[in-house]
NUMAR-767208 format. One record per residue (C-alpha): residue in one letter; x, y, z. Coordinates in steps of 0.02 Angstrom, whole numbers, padded with zeros to 5 digits, always signed. Layout:
BEGIN
AXYZ ...
# end
This chain:
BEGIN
X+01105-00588+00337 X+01195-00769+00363 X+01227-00707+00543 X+01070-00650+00555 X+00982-00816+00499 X+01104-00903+00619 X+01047-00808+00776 X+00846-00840+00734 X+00887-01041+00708 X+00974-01024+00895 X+00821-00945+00969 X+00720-01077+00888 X+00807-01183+00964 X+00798-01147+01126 X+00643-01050+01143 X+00545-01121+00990 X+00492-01079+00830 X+00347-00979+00883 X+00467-00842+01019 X+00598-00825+00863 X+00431-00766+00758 X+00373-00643+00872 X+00556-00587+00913 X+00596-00558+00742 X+00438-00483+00699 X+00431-00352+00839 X+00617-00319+00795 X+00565-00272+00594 X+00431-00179+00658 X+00556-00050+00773 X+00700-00055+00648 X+00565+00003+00517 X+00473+00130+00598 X+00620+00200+00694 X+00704+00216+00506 X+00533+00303+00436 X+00544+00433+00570 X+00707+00467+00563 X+00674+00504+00380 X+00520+00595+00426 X+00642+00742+00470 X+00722+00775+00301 X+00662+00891+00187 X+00603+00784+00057 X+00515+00700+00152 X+00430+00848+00227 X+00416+00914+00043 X+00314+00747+00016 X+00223+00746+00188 X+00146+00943+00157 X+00128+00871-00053 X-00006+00764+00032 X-00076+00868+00170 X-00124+00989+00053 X-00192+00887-00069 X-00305+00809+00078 X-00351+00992+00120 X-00410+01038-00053 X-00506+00895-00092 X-00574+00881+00096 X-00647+01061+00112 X-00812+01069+00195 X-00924+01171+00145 X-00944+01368+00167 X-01044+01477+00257 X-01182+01529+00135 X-01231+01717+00151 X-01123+01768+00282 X-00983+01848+00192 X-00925+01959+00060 X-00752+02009-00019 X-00757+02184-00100 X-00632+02164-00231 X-00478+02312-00245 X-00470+02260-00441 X-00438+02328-00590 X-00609+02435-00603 X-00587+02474-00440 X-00419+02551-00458 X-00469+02633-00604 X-00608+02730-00512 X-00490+02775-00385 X-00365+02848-00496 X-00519+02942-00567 X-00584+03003-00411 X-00411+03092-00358 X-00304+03234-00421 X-00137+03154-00448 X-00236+03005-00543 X-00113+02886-00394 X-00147+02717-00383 X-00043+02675-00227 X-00053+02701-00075 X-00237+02658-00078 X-00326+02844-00074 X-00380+02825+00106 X-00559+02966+00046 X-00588+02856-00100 X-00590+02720+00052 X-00712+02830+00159 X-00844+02803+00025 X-00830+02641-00012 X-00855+02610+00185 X-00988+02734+00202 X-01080+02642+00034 X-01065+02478+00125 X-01125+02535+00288 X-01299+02603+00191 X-01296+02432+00128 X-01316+02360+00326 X-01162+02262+00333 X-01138+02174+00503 X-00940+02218+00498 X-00812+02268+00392 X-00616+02233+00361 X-00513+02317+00295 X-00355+02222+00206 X-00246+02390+00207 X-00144+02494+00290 X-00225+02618+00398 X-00088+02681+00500 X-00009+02812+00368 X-00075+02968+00318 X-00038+03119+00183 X-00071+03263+00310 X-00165+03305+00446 X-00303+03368+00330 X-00311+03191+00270 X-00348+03122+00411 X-00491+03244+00460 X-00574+03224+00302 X-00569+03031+00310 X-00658+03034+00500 X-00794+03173+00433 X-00831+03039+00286 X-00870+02903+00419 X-00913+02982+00555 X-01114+02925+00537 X-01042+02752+00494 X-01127+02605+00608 X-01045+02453+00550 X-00873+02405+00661 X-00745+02440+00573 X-00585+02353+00584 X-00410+02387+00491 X-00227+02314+00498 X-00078+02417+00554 X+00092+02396+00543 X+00149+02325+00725 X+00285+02400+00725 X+00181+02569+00761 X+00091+02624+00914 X-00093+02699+00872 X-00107+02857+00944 X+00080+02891+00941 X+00152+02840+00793 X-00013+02896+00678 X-00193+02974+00751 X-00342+02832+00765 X-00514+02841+00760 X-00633+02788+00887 X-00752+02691+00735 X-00609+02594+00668 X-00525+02430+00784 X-00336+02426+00741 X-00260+02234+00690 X-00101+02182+00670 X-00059+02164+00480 X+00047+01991+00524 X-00081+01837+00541 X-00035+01717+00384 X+00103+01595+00422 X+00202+01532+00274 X+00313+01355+00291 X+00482+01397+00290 X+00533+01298+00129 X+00398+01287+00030 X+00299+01451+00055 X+00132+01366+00081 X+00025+01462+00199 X-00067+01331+00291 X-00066+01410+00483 X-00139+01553+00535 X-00096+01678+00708 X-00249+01755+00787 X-00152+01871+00902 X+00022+01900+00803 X+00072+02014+00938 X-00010+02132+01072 X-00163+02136+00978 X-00286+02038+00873 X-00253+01978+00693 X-00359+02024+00552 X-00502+01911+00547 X-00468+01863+00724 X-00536+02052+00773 X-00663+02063+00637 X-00733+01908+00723 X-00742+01997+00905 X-00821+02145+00838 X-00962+02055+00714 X-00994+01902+00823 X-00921+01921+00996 X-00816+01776+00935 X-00714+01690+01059 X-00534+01668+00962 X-00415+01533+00994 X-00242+01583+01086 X-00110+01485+00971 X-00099+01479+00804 X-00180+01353+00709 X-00190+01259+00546 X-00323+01356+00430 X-00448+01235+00374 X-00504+01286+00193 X-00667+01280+00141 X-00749+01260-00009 X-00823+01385-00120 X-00960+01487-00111 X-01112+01406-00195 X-01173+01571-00262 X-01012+01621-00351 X-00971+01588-00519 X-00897+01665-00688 X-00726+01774-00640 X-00744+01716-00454 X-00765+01556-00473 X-00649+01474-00316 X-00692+01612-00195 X-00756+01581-00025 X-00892+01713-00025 X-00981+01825-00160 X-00877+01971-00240 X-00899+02136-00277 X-00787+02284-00371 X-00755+02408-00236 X-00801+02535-00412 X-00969+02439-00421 X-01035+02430-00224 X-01144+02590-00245 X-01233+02471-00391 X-01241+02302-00280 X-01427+02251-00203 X-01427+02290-00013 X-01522+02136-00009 X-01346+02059-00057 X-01253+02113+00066 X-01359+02169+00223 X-01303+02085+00381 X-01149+02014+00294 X-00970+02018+00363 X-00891+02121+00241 X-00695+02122+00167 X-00595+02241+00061 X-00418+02183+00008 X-00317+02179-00145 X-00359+02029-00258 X-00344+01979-00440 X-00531+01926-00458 X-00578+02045-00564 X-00757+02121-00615 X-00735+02040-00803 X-00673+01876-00860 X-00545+01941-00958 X-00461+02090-00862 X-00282+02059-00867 X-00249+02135-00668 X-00057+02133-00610 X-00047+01996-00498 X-00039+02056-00308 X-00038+02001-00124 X-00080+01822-00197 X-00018+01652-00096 X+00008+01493-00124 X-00109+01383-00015 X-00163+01208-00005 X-00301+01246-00122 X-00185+01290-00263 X-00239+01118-00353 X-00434+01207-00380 X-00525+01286-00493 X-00475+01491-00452 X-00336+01461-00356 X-00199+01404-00494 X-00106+01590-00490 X-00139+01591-00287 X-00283+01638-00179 X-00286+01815-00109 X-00238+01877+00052 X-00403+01954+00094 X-00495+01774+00067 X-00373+01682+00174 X-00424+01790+00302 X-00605+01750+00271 X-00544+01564+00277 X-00479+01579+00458 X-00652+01677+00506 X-00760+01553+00437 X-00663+01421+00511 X-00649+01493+00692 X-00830+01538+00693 X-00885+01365+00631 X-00764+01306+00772 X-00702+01141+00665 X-00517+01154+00692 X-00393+01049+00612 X-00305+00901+00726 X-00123+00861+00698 X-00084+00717+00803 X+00061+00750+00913 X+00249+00660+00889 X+00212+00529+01011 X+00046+00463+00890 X+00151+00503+00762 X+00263+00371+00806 X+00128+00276+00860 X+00066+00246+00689 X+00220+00217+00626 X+00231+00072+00726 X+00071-00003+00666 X+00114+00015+00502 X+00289-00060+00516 X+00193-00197+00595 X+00063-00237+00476 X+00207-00227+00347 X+00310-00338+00424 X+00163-00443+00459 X+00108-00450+00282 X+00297-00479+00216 X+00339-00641+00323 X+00219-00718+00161 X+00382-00746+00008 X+00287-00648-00139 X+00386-00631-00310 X+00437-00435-00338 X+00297-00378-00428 X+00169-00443-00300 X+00271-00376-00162 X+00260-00209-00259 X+00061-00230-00282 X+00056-00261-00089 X+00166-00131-00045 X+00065-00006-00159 X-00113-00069-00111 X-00048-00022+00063 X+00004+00125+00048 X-00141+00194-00054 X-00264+00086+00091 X-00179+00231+00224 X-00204+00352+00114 X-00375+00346+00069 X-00387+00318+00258 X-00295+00473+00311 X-00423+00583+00178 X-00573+00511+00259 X-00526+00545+00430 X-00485+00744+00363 X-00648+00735+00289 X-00745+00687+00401 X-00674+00725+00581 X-00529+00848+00537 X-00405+00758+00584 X-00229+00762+00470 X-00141+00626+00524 X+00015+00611+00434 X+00034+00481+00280 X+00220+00492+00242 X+00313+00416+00408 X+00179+00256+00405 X+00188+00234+00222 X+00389+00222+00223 X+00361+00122+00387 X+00271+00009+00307 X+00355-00015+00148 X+00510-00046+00269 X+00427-00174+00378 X+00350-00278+00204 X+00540-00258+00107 X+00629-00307+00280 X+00559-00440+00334 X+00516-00510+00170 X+00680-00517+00124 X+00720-00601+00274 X+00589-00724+00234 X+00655-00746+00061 X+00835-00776+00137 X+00756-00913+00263 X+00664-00984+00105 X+00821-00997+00004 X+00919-01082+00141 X+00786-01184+00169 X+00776-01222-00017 X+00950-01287-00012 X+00931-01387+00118 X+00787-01470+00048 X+00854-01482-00108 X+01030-01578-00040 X+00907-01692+00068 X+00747-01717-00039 X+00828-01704-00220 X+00887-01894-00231 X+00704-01934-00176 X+00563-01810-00265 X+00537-01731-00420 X+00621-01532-00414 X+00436-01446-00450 X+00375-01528-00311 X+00526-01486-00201 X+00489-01321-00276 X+00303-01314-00238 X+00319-01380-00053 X+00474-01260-00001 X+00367-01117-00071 X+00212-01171+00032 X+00100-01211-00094 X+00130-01408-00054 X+00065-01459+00126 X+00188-01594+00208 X+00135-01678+00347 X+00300-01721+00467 X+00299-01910+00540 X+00207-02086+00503 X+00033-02073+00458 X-00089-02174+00367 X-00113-02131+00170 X-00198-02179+00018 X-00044-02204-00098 X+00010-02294-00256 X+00152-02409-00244 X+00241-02442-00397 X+00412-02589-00395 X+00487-02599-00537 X+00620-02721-00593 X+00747-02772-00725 X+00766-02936-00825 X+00918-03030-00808 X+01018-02911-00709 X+01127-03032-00632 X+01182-03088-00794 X+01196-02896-00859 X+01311-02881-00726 X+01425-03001-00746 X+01434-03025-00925 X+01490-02824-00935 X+01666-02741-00890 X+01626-02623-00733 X+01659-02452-00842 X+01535-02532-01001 X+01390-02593-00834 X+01412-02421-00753 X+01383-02309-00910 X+01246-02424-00961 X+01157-02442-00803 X+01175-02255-00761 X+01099-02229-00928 X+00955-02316-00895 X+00917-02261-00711 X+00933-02067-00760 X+00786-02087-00902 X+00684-02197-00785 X+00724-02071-00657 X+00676-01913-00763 X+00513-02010-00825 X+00458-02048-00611 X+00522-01855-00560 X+00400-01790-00710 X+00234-01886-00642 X+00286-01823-00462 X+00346-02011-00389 X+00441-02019-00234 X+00587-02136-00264 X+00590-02247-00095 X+00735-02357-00144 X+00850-02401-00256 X+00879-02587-00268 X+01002-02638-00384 X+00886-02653-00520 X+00751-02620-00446 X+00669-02450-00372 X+00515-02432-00242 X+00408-02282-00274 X+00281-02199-00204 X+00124-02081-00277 X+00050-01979-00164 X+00171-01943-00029 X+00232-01860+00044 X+00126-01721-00050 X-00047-01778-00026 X-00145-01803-00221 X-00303-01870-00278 X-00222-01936-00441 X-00088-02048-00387 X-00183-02201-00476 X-00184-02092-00649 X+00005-02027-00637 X+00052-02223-00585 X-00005-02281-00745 X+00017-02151-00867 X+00207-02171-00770 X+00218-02345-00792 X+00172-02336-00984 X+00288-02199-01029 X+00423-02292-00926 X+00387-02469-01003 X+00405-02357-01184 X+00586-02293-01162 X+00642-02484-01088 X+00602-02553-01227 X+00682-02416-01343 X+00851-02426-01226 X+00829-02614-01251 X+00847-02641-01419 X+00959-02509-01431 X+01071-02617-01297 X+01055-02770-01399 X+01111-02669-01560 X+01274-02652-01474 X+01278-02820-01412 X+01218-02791-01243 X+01112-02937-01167 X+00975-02792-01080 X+00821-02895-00999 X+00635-02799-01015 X+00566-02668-00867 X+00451-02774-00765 X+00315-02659-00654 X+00192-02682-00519 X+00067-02562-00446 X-00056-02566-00313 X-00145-02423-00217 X-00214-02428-00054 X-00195-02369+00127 X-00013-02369+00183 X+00075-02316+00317 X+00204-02178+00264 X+00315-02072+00353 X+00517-02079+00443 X+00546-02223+00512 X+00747-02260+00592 X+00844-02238+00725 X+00920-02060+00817 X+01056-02088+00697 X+00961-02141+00533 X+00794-02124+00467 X+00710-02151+00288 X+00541-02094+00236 X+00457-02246+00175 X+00294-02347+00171 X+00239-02507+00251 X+00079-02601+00243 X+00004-02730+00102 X-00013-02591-00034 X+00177-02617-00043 X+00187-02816-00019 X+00052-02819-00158 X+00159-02714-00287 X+00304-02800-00258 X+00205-02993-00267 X+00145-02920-00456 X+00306-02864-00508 X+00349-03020-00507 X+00207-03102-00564 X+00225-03023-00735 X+00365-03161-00787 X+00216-03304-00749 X+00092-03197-00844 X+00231-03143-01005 X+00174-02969-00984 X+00283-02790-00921 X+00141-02689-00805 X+00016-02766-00673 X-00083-02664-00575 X-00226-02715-00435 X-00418-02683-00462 X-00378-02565-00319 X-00274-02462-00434 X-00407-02469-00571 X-00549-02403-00476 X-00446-02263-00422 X-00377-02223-00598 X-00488-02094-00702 X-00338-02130-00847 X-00426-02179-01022 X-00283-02293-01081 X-00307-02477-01144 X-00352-02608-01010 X-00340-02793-01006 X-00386-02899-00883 X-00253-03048-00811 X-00366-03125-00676 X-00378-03157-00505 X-00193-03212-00440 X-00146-03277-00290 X-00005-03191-00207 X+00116-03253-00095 X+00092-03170+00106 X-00090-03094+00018 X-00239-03195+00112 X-00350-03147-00035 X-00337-03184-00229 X-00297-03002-00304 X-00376-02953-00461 X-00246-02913-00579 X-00259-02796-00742 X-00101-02752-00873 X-00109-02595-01017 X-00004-02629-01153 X+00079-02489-01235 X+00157-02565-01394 
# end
């Protein structure tokens, strides 16, 4: 980091303050979001990245397609009336007759198209097979069915000319977390699933790659037991009992799936997956093969697909988040604001990255910019906070013999503005002087006059540092201060005098206790006068001292010593009082006439004992 801070100051110095900014600042922004992507590529990341993509997709679903689907449920009821309906009382394979009816009771129904979720590409006997195309050979509806791919119709098991062979593979689960969020509409040399049911019902036009299945929402009309499904469903035992009205010119489904025809049926769990809308209502135990299916239909024929920004956006918005982070860090923040900022972020992206899912179906990725811009905040505020700190010492080793620490404090963290050069000021001048010093100082041996003097000059010190002076000069005796520089304040009268009281209290208490010990100490004489000054550095190349000039200090100086004429320890102007809000005793000295002054200077004293 010291190197670090050593290579910006050399760029400010030869290209300016502004270049070493931008340089470091574009810099933070690259080392961040090159870091973020990098980490983009592990797997908890990725586990993190997917945690919030499907989250997105389960609270962004749009909404269904009323009354153009229906699921006919394989459940528990219907198993049972298989197992009824055939000799050996088998429940799997699926009784491909027991099929033929329910296909031939949906067809009376006047169902645009039906799929089938099963396995039609193995059969008992050849007698099987017969008896199956007799069943639906009056059958209008298309009918469409998945084989294994593997198999060739027609040469590895006889087809019918009424049912449209799919390939059984279509749902594409992640790799590491088993999530199926992608579906393929042509797995291999023919269609998927829903892709052909599509063709058949529709004369949809499928997609050629696979692509992310955008979920929808429920079905409005379902409820009780199915609550969560995508369409209306039926028992395959209970379709000879379901209202044509219910299902005529619907695209029909049969598959395998736990929603069963009673609330509490306790069906095996089967051909269930985990998908992104495993955080809803009817989905906690998975959502059914058959009704993913349904989701990629619905989706293709509504023609809304999901957009996943390529790598090269990707990176894109990493680098705008970096940037904003690094932008927002070059501001020093204690750590728990820095945390709020970091957080307020972060959740500002992410309520971002829902709405544009929501609304334009685009999943932009939330991971890779948030880490981006965590880096770019932490990096370059902790650069910032390094700058700060060496600029703290510095201004602490320069500014430390001249202003009060909490105001060092306040102006190296910003919250003090400091104007650099001379300028013209309102400021209080206060010149303050000891009694007798000459004598002090030769009546004492040098190790008794330093202890005592140092004594006195670190109280009078501590009392000007707590009312915010600037100590000018030390004079001997005497020290030159200033109110209201170099941090500007609208109360430099007030702190003068409330200064000058509590200043003129501990003299006199470090007096007598001086004189107990035999030590000739003289009183604290003071003189104060506001007014417009001239204040900034004024020197050489070699030497320069931040003082002020002008009549506001000639006039603080002239009362100072005008208080041993007058018998009296504080003299301020009438310029001081009408600044001063203070409510402290008052009393008035007169006009006086001050040496270099052209005018006669009303003159005012507040006694504190």
């Amino acid at each position: 980091m010291g190197w670090l801070l050593a290579r910006l100051d050399q760029v400010r110095a030869t290209g300016g303050k502004g270049l070493a900014d931008a340089l470091v600042l574009v810099g933070v922004t690259i080392v961040a979001a090159v870091a973020a992507l990098l980490l983009n590529n592990t797997t908890p990341i990725r586990f993190v990245e997917n945690l919030t993509y499907d989250i997105r997709m389960a609270t962004g679903v749009p909404p269904a397609q009323p009354r153009t689907f229906a699921i006919i449920k394989v459940d528990d009821m219907a198993l049972e009336a298989m197992r009824n309906s055939t000799p050996c009382r088998c429940l799997a394979p699926i009784d491909k007759l027991w099929l033929a009816d329910v296909l031939v009771a949906l067809d009376k129904k006047g169902v645009k198209a039906i799929g089938v979720d099963y396995l039609l590409d193995t059969w008992a006997s050849d007698e099987e097979f017969k008896a199956f195309q007799d069943r639906i050979k009056d059958v209008k509806a298309p009918i469409v069915a998945v084989v294994d791919p593997a198999m060739t119709p027609g040469v590895d098991f006889p087809v019918d000319p009424k049912i449209h062979y799919s390939d059984a593979r279509a749902l594409i689960v992640s790799d590491y977390d088993g999530v199926v969020r992608r579906y393929d509409p042509r797995p291999g040399k023919t269609l998927a699933l829903a892709t052909e049911v599509g063709v058949q019902a529709v004369g949809l036009k499928p997609p050629t790659k696979p692509f992310d299945i955008r979920y929808r929402a429920p079905d409005p009309d379902v409820e009780g037991e199915n609550a969560g499904a995508i369409a209306p469903s039926y028992s395959a035992g209970l379709v000879d009992f379901v209202p044509a009205e219910q299902l005529k010119d619907k695209i029909v489904f049969i598959g395998r799936t736990t929603r069963s025809a009673s609330a509490d049926a306790d069906t095996p769990v089967e051909d269930m997956h985990t998908t992104p809308l495993r955080f809803l209502n009817g989905h906690y135990r998975g959502t059914p093969g058959v009704e993913v299916h349904v989701h990629a239909l619905s989706q293709m024929m509504a023609r809304d697909m999901v957009t996943i920004p390529a790598a090269f956006w990707t990176a894109i918005i990493a680098l705008i988040s970096a940037f904003f982070g690094a932008l927002i860090g070059r501001s020093t923040q204690s750590w728990w604001i820095s945390v709020g900022i970091v957080l307020v972020g972060v959740a500002a992206g992410a309520a971002g990255a829902w709405a544009l899912y929501k609304f334009n179906a685009v999943m932009v990725p939330i991971t890779a910019p948030a880490i981006s811009f965590a880096f770019g905040f932490f990096i370059l505020s902790r650069l910032s906070a390094a700058e700060l700190q060496n600029q703290r010492a510095f201004y602490s080793s320069t500014l430390e013999r001249y202003l009060a620490p909490q105001v060092i404090d306040r102006m190296v963290g910003g919250q003090e503005q400091v104007k650099i050069g001379a300028e013209e000021r309102e400021i209080t001048v206060m010149i303050s002087d000891l009694e007798n010093f000459s004598n002090l100082v030769a009546s004492l041996p040098l190790e008794t006059f330093e202890g005592v003097i140092n004594e006195y000059f670190d109280g009078v010190i501590d009392i000007l540092w707590k009312h915010e002076a600037m100590i000018d000069k030390m004079t001997g005796d005497g020290i030159i201060a200033i109110f209201g520089a170099p941090v500007p304040s609208d109360d430099h009268a007030d702190r003068a005098i409330a200064c000058c009281r509590e200043i003129d209290t501990y003299a006199l208490a470090i007096r007598e206790k001086m004189i107990e010990r035999g030590i000739k100490f003289g009183y604290t004489r003071m003189g104060v006068s506001s007014g417009i000054g001239l204040v900034g550095n004024f020197g050489g190349e070699r030497r320069f001292n931040y003082t002020a000039y002008g009549e506001v200090v000639v006039i603080a100086a002239r009362l100072e010593a005008a208080n041993k004429t007058f018998g009296t320890r504080i003299l301020f102007s009438g310029d001081t009082l009408k600044l001063a809000r203070i409510d402290v005793p008052i009393e008035a000295v007169g006009e006086i006439d001050l040496k270099g002054v052209p005018v006669p200077i009303p003159a005012y004293t507040t006694p504190t004992t």
